[in-house]
C-alpha positions in Angstrom: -6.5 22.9 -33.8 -3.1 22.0 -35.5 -2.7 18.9 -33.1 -5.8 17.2 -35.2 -3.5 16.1 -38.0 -0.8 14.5 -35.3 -3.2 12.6 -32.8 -4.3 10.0 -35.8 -0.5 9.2 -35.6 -0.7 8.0 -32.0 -2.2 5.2 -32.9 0.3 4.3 -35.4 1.5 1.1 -36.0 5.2 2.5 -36.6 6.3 2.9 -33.3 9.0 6.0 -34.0 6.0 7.7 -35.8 3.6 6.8 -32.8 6.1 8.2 -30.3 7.0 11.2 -31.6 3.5 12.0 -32.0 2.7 11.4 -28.5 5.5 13.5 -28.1 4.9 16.8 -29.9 1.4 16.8 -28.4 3.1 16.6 -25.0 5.6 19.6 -26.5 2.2 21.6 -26.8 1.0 21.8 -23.3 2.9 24.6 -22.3 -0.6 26.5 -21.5 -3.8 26.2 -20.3 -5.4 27.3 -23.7 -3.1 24.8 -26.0 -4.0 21.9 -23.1 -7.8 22.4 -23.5 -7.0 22.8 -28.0 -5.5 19.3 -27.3 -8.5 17.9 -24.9 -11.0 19.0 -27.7 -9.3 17.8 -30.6 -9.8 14.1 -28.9 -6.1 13.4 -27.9 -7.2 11.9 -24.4 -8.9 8.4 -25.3 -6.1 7.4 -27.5 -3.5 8.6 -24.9 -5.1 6.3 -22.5 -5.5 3.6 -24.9 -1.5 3.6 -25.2 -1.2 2.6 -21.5 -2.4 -0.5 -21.7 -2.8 -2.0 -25.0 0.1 -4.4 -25.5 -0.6 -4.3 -29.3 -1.4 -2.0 -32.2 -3.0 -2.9 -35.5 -0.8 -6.0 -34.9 2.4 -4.7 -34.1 4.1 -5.0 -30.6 3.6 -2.3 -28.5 7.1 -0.1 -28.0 8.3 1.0 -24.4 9.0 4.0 -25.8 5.4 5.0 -26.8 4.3 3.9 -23.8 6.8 6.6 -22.1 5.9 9.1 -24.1 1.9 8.8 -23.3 2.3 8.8 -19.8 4.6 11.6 -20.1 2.1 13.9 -22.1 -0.9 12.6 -19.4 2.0 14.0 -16.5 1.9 17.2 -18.5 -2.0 17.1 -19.4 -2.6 16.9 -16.2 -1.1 20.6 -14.7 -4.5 21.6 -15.4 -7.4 21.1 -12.5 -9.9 20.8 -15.2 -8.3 18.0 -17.4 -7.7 16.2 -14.6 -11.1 14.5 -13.8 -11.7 14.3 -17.8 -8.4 12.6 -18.0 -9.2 9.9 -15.2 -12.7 9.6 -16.4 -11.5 8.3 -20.0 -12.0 4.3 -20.7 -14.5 3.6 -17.6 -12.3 5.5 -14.9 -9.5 3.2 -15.6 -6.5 5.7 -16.2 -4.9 5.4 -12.8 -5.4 2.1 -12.8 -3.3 1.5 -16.1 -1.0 4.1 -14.8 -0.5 2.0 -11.6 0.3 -1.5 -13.8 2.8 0.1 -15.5 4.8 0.7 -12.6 5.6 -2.9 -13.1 6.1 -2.6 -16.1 9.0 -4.6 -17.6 9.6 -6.4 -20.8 11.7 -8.9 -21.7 11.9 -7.4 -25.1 13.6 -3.7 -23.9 16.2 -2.8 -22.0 16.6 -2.1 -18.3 16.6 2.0 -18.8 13.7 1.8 -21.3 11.2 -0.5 -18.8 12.4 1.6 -16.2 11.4 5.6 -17.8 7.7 3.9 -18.3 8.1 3.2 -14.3 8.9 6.8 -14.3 6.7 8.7 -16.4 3.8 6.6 -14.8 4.7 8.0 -11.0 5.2 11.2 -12.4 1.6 10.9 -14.2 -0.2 9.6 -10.8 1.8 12.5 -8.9 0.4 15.3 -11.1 -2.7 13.6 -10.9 -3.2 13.4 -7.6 -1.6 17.2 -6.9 -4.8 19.2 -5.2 -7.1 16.5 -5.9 -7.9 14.1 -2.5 -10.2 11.8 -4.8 -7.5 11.3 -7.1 -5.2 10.9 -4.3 -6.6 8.3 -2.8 -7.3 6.5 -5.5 -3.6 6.6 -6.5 -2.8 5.4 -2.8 -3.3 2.2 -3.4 0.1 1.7 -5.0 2.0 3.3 -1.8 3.3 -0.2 -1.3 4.9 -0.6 -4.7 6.5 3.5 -4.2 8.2 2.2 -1.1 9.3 -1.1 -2.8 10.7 0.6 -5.8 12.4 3.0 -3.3 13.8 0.8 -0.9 15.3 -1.6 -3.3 19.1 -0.8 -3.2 19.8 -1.4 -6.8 17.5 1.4 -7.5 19.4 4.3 -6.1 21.3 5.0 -9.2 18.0 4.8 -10.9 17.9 8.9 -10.5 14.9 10.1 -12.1 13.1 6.7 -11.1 13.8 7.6 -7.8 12.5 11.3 -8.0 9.5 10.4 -9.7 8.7 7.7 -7.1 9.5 10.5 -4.1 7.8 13.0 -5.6 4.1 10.6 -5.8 4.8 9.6 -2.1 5.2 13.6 -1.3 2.0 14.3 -2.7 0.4 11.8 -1.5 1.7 12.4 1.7 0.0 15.9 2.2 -3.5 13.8 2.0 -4.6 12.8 5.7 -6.0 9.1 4.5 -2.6 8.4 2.6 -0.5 9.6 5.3 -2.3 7.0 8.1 -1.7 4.2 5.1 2.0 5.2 5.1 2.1 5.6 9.2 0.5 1.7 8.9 3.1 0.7 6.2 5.6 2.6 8.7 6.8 4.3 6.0 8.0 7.6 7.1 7.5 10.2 3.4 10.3 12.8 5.0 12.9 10.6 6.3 13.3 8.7 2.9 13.2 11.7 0.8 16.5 12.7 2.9 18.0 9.1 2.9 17.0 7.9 -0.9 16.8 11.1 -3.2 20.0 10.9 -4.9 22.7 14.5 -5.1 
């Protein structure tokens, strides 16, 4: 497929050329067909590589690339099939990465910048977890770091933080073994979707 000549670029050590790479493969997963083009042409293991790797060919790794990898998993990850391949890649560690980078925050970006990586990652392990109870519960483990993010006061303004957090917690939430965990955080899903989710 076309996306062949672009994934390379991922993996750049320019990180505007990395990032916008990321991004126009995430721009091409409008459909089922052009999401499983992009799964064949190898996208996936480099996508997952930019979660975690702090470094590339010796350059410092850019928030923004980072942003834009979780956000193309989020939209990889609309389709039931991808999802397993996608949390299989680099030893079943993709949720796991997802799940550091809600702490993600460098002393090298700005506030808004550490905080979309926050974002994109909870909207990654929502779509993730969407119809899939393994995934689900796997994801559940960072229920306490939702609610923190959440409940912090600060945060409120933070609006598509915020949604992004809500909208893991709802999904998660619809599972029976992440709605006990959240009955024995007493952490009630519904009532801070009404207080928190800002107009």
């Amino acid at each position: 497929g076309g996306m062949r000549r672009v994934i390379p670029h991922m993996r750049s050590a320019n990180p505007q050329l990395a990032q916008y790479a990321c991004l126009a493969v995430k721009h091409c997963c409008d459909n089922g067909r052009h999401r499983r083009m992009i799964v064949e042409d190898q996208a996936l293991e480099p996508l997952v590589s930019l979660l975690k790797e702090v470094q590339i060919h010796g350059a410092r790794q850019s928030s923004k690339v980072v942003a834009a990898a979780a956000a193309t998993i989020w939209n990889l990850g609309t389709d039931m099939k991808i999802k397993d391949a996608i949390v299989e890649m680099d030893g079943s560690n993709t949720i796991s990465h997802l799940i550091k980078l809600l702490d993600f925050d460098s002393d090298a970006e700005t506030e808004h910048a550490n905080d979309e990586v926050r974002s994109k990652a909870a909207g990654a392990l929502a779509m993730l977890s969407e119809k899939h109870a393994r995934n689900a519960n796997s994801v559940s483990t960072c229920i306490p770091k939702l609610q923190e993010i959440i409940l912090v006061p600060s945060n409120k303004e933070k609006k598509k933080l915020i949604r992004s957090c809500l909208s893991c917690l709802a999904v998660l939430a619809r599972v029976p073994e992440c709605l006990a965990l959240m009955d024995k955080l007493d952490f009630n899903c519904e009532k801070n979707v009404s207080n928190w989710i800002p107009d």
